[in-house]
Structures are given as C-alpha cells and as structure tokens.
C-alpha positions as CSV (number, residue, x, y, z in Angstrom):
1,X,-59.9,22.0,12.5
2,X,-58.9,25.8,10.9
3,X,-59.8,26.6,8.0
4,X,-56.1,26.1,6.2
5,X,-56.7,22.4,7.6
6,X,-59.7,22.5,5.5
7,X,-58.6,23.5,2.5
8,X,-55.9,20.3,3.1
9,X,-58.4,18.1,3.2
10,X,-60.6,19.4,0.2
11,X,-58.0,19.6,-1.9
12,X,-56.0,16.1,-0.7
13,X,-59.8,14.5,-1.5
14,X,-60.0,16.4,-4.9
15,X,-56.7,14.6,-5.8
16,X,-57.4,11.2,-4.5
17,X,-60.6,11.0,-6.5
18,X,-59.4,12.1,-9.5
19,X,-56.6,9.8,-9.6
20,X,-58.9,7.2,-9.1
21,X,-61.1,8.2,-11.7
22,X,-58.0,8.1,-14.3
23,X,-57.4,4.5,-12.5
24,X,-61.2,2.8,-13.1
25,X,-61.0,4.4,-16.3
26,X,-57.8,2.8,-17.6
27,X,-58.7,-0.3,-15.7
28,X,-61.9,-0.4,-17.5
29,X,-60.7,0.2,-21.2
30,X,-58.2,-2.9,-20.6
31,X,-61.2,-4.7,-18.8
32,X,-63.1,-4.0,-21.6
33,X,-60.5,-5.3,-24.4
34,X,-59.9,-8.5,-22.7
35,X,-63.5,-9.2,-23.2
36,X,-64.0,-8.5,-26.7
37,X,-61.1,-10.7,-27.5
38,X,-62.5,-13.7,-25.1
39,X,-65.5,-13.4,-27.4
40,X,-66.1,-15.0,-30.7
41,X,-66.1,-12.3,-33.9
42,X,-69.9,-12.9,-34.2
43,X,-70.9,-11.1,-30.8
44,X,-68.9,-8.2,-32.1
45,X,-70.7,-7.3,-35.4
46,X,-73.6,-5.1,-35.1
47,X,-76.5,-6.1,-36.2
48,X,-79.4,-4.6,-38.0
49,X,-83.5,-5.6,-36.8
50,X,-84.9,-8.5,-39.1
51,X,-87.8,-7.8,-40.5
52,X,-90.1,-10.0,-42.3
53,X,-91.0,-9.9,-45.7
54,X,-94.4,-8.1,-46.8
55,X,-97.6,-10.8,-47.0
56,X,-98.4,-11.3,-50.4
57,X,-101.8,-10.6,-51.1
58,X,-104.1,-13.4,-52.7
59,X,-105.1,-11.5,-55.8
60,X,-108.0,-13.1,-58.3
C-alpha cells in the first residue's frame, strides 16, 4: 500500500464514521421521541427532592 492509497483509506474511513455519527444521532433523537410519548405525562415532569417537615419541639 503507497502512501496516496493511504490517504484513500483515511479519508474514505473519516467519511464513513461521520456519516454514521449523523445516522445514530438522528436515529436516537426519533428513538428518543417515541419513548417520551409511549410514556404517561407523569414520568415526564421533573421532580423536586421531598423533604420532610422540621420536628416540632415539645416545649413546656
């Protein structure tokens, strides 16, 4: 293999993994939809930590 072969096959491979970086990444943002609408609205909302309330203190 010369080096103008080489360069081919860098640059072919370059390509071929960033088209299939643009592919997972589209495939992932539709993958990624189709979930959030399989699940029901109250997986979606964030929420916040409970905490509980402060002990009341037994004062004479």
């Amino acid at each position: 293999m010369n080096f103008a072969e080489l360069i081919q096959v860098i640059g072919l491979s370059a390509l071929l993994t960033l088209a299939l970086i643009v592919a997972l990444t589209r495939f992932g943002r539709h993958l990624l939809a189709v979930v959030q609408a399989l699940l029901p609205p109250r997986y979606l909302k964030p929420q916040g930590v409970r905490r509980r309330a402060p002990a009341k203190s037994e004062a004479p």
